[in-house]
C-alpha positions as CSV (number, residue, x, y, z in Angstrom):
1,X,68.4,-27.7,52.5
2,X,70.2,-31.1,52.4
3,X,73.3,-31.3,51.2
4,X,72.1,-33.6,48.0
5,X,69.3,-30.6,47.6
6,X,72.1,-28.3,47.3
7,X,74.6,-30.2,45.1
8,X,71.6,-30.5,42.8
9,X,70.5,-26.7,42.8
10,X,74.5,-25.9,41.6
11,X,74.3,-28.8,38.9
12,X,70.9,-26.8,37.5
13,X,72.6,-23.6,38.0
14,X,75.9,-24.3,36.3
15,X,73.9,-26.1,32.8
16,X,71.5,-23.0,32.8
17,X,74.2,-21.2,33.1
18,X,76.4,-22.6,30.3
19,X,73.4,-23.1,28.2
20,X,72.7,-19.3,28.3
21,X,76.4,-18.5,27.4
22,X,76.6,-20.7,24.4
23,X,73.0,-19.5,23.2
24,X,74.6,-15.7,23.5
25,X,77.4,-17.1,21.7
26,X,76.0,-19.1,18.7
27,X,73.0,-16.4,18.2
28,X,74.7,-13.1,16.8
29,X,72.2,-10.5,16.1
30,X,70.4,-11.1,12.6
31,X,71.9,-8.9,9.7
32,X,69.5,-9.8,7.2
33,X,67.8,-6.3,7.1
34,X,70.9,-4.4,6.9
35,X,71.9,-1.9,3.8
36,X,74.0,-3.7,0.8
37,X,77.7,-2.8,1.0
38,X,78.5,0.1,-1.5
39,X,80.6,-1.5,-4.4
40,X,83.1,1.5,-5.2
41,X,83.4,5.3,-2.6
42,X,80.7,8.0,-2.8
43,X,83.6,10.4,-1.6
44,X,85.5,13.0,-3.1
45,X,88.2,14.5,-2.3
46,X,90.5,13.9,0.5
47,X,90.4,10.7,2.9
48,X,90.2,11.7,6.9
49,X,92.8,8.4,6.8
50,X,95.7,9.9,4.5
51,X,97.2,6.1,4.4
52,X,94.0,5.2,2.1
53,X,95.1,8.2,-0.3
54,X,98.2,6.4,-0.6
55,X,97.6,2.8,-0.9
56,X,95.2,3.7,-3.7
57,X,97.9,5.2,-5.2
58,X,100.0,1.9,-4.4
59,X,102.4,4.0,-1.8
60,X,104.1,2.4,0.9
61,X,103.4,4.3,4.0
62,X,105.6,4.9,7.2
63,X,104.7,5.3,10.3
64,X,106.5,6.8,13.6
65,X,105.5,5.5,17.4
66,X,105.0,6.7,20.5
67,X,104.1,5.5,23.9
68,X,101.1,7.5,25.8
69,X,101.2,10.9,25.7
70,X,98.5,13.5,26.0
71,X,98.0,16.9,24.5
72,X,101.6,18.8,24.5
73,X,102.5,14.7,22.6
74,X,99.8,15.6,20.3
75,X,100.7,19.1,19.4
76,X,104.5,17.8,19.0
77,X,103.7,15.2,16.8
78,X,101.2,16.9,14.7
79,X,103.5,17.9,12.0
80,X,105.6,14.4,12.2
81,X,106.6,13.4,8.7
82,X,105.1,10.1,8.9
83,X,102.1,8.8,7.1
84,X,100.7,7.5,9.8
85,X,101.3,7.5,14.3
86,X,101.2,4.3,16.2
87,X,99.9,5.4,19.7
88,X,101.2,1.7,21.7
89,X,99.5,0.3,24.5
90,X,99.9,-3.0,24.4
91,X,103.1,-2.4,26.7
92,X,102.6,1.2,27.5
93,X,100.4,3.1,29.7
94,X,96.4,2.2,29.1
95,X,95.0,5.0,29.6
96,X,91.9,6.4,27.5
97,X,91.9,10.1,28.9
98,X,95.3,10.7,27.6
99,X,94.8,9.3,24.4
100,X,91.7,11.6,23.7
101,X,94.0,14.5,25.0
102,X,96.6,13.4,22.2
103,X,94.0,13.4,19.9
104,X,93.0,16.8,20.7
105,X,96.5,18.3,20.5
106,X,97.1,16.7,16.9
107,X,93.7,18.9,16.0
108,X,94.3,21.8,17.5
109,X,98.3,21.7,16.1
110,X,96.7,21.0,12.9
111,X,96.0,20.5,10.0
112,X,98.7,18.8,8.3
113,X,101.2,19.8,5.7
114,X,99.0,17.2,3.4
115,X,96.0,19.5,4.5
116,X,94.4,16.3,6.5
117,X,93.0,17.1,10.3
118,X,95.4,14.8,12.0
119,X,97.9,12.1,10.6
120,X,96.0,8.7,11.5
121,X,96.4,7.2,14.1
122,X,96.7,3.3,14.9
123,X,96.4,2.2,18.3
124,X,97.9,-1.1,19.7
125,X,96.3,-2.8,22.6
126,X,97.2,-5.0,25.7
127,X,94.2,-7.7,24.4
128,X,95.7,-10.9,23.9
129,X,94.5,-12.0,20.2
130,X,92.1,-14.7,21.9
131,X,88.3,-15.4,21.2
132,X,88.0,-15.4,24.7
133,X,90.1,-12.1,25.6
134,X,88.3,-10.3,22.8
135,X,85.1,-11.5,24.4
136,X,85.9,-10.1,27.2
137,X,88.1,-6.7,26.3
138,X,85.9,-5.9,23.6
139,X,85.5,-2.8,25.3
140,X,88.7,-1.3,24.9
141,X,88.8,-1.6,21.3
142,X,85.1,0.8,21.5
143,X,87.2,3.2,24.1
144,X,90.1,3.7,21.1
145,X,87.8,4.1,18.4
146,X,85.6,6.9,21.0
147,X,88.7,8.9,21.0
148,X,89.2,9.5,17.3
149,X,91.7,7.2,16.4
150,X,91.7,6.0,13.0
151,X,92.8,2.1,13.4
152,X,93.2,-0.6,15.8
153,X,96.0,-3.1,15.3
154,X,95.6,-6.5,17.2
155,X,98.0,-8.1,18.7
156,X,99.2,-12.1,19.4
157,X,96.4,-12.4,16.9
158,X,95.7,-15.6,17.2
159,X,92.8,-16.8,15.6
160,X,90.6,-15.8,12.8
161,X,87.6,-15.9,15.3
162,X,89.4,-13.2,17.3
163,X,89.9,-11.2,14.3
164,X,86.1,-11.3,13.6
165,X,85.2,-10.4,16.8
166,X,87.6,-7.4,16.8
167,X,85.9,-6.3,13.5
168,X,82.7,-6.9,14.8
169,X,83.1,-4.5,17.6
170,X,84.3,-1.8,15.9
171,X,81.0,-1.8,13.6
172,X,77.9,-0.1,14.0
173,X,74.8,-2.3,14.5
174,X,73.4,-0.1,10.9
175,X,76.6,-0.6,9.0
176,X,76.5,-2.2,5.4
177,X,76.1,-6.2,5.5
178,X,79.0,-8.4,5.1
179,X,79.0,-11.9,4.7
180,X,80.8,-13.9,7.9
181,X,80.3,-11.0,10.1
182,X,77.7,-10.5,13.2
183,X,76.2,-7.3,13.1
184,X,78.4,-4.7,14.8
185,X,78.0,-3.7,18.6
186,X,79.4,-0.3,18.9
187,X,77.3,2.0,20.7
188,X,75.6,5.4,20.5
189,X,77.1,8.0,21.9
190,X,80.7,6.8,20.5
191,X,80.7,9.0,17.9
192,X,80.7,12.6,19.5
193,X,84.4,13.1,20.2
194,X,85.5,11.0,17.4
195,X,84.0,12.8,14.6
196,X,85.3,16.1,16.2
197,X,88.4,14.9,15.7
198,X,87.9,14.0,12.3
199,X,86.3,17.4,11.6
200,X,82.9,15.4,10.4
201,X,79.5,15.9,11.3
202,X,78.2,13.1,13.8
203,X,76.1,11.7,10.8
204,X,78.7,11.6,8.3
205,X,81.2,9.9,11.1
206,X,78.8,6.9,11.8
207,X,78.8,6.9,8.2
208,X,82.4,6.4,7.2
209,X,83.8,5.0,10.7
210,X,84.2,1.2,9.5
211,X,86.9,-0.9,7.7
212,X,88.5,0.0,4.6
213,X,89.0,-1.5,2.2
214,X,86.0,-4.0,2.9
215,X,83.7,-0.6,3.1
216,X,84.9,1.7,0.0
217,X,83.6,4.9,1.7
218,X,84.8,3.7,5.3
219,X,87.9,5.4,7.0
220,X,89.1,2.8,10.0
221,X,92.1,0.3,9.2
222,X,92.5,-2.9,11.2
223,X,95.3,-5.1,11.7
224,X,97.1,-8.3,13.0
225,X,100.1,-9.0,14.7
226,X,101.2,-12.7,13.8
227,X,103.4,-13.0,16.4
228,X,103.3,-16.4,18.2
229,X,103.2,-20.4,16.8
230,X,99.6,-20.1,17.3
231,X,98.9,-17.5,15.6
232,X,101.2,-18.5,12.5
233,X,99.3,-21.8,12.3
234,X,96.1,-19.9,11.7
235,X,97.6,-16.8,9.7
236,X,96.4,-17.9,6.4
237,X,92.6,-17.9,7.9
238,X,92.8,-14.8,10.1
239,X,94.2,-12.1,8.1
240,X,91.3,-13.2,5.5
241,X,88.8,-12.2,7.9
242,X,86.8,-9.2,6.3
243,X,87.9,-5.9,7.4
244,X,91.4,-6.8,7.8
245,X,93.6,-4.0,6.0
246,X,97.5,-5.4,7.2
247,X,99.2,-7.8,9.0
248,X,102.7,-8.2,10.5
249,X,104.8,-11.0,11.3
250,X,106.4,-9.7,15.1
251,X,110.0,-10.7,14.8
252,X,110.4,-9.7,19.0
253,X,107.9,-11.9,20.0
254,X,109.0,-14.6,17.7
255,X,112.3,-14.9,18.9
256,X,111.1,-15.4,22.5
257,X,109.2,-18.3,21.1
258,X,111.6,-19.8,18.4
259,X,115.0,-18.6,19.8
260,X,114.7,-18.4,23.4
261,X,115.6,-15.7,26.0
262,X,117.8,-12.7,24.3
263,X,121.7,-13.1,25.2
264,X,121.0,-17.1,25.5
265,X,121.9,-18.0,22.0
266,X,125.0,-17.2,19.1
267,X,123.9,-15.5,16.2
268,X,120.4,-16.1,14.9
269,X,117.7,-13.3,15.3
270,X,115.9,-12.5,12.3
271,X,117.9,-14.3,9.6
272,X,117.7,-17.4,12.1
273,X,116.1,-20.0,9.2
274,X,112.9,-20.4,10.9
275,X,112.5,-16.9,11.7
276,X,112.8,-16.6,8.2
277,X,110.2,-18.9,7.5
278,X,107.6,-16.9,9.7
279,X,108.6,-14.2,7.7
280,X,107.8,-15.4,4.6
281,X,104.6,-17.3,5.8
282,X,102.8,-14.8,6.9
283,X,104.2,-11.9,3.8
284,X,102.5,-14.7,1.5
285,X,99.6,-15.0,3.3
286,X,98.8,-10.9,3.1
287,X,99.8,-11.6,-0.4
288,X,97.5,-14.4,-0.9
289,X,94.4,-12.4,0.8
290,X,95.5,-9.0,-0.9
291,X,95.9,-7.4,2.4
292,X,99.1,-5.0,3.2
293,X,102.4,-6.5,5.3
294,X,104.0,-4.6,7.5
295,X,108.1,-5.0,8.1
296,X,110.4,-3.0,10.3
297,X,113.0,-1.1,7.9
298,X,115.9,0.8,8.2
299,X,118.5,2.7,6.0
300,X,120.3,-0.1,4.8
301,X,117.2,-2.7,4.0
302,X,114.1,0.0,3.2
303,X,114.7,-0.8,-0.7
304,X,115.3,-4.5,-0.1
305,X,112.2,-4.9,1.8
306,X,110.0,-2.7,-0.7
307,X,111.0,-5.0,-3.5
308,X,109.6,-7.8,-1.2
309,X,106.3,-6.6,-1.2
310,X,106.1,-4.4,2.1
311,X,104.1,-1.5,2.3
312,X,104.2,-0.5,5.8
313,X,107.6,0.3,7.2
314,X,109.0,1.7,10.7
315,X,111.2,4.8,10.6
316,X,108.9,7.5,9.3
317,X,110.6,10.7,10.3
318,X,114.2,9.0,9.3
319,X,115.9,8.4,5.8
320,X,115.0,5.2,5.6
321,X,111.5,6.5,4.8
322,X,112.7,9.6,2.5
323,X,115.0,6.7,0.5
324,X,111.8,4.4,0.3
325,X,109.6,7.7,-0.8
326,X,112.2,8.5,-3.5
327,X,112.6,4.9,-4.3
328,X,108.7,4.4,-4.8
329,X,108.9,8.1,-6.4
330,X,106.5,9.8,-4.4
331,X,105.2,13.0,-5.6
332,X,102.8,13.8,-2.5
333,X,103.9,16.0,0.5
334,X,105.5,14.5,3.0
């Protein structure tokens, strides 16, 4: 072959090529035939997900954190005081196996002192909030929900299109129809393990396993992290996306952006002015799209921050979350 002959075949291969992408990309599966979204719960009783049992009771919830861990992690942390674990990966170890194993030892340390199988569960993951990284890790967010978990929360979300696609994939291709979302992509076989943990039958977990509040009956919460420039120019857009429960505004990833490098600068941090201003742009935005914000809180500002509008705070096995329960006067079991 001539070297023109060649040059040509690569120029035919490369706009088939891109041609086929974009088709895959602007053709999402039809959801015309799917069933009608249920307008209020068929459910009685408990919620799997305790936090919905509180936010319908319009609780703040507070969660505790931990990095990896397997079984003995889950057995130690089944009777944590917190509303709700966030099992990171974003910076800590990725590593599926171990997270089904912490699963299991929540279950078989369980059930709770609210009478729940496990506390929830939230799972961050090292997924850059990108279309093109969601594309692409889509995956991972199907592994986390395979193990049980009860929510994925996204972080550098950057874009509402990343958002979608994050919803999107955690859907079942049968789930209720929803206007501006594909049909979902999660497969069969995902829901063995997960509805053990949830102590469902298979049939009632593919049921329930999708976002609340957009799906009354459904169980899974989904959130963003707004933590970048980028992402706060499109925060108003993205945590409107349907299916999104919460958001947060990432003050640590902020600062690297609108401060600088940590020990570089006088004063500042989160009362810096245009920290501020994230702050407050992306607490009006959840407020504006009726979706929950999330705000680390301590001791001294739980009550301050709870009169702000938060209703998702760090510390949940310290007093800042027994003053915020008292506050809010909680009459549930911790």
């Amino acid at each position: 072959m001539s070297m023109k002959a060649a040059w040509l075949a690569g120029v035919v291969v490369a706009v088939l090529t891109g041609i086929s992408a974009r088709a895959q990309q602007a053709a999402p599966p039809d959801n015309a035939t799917l069933p009608e979204m249920p307008t209020q719960t068929t459910r009685t009783g408990k919620h799997v997900n305790r936090v919905i049992d509180l936010w319908l009771k319009n609780q703040p919830v507070y969660y505790a954190q931990t990095s990896g861990g397997g079984y003995e992690q889950g057995k130690a942390l089944a009777a944590t005081k917190a509303d709700y674990i966030t099992y990171e990966m974003e910076h800590g170890p990725l590593d599926f196996k171990e997270l089904r194993e912490f699963m299991r030892g929540l279950v078989d340390a369980g059930p709770t002192r609210t009478g729940h199988k496990t506390p929830p569960v939230v799972v961050t993951l090292p997924i850059s909030g990108t279309t093109d990284a969601l594309r692409a890790n889509a995956w991972m967010i199907q592994q986390a929900l395979a193990a049980g978990v009860h929510g994925i929360l996204l972080c550098n979300a950057e874009s509402p299109e990343a958002a979608r696609l994050m919803i999107e994939a955690a859907r079942y291709p049968f789930a209720p129809r929803v206007d501006g979302l594909a049909q979902g992509t999660r497969g069969n076989g995902s829901q063995g393990y997960a509805s053990r943990m949830w102590g469902v039958t298979a049939e009632e977990y593919m049921r329930i396993a999708d976002p609340w509040p957009l799906n009354p009956d459904g169980e899974l919460l989904f959130g963003l992290k707004i933590e970048n420039p980028r992402a706060d120019a499109n925060v108003e857009t993205s945590v409107r996306v349907p299916g999104i429960a919460f958001a947060e505004w990432g003050p640590g990833d902020h600062g690297f952006y609108l401060l600088g490098r940590p020990g570089t600068y006088q004063g500042g941090g989160e009362a810096a002015p245009q920290m501020a201003a994230v702050r407050r742009r992306v607490l009006n935005a959840t407020k504006a799209a009726g979706v929950k914000f999330l705000n680390a809180c301590n001791e001294n500002t739980v009550i301050d921050q709870l009169k702000d509008g938060v209703m998702i705070c760090t510390g949940g096995d310290t007093p800042a979350a027994d003053k915020g329960r008292a506050f809010t006067k909680r009459t549930d079991p911790w």
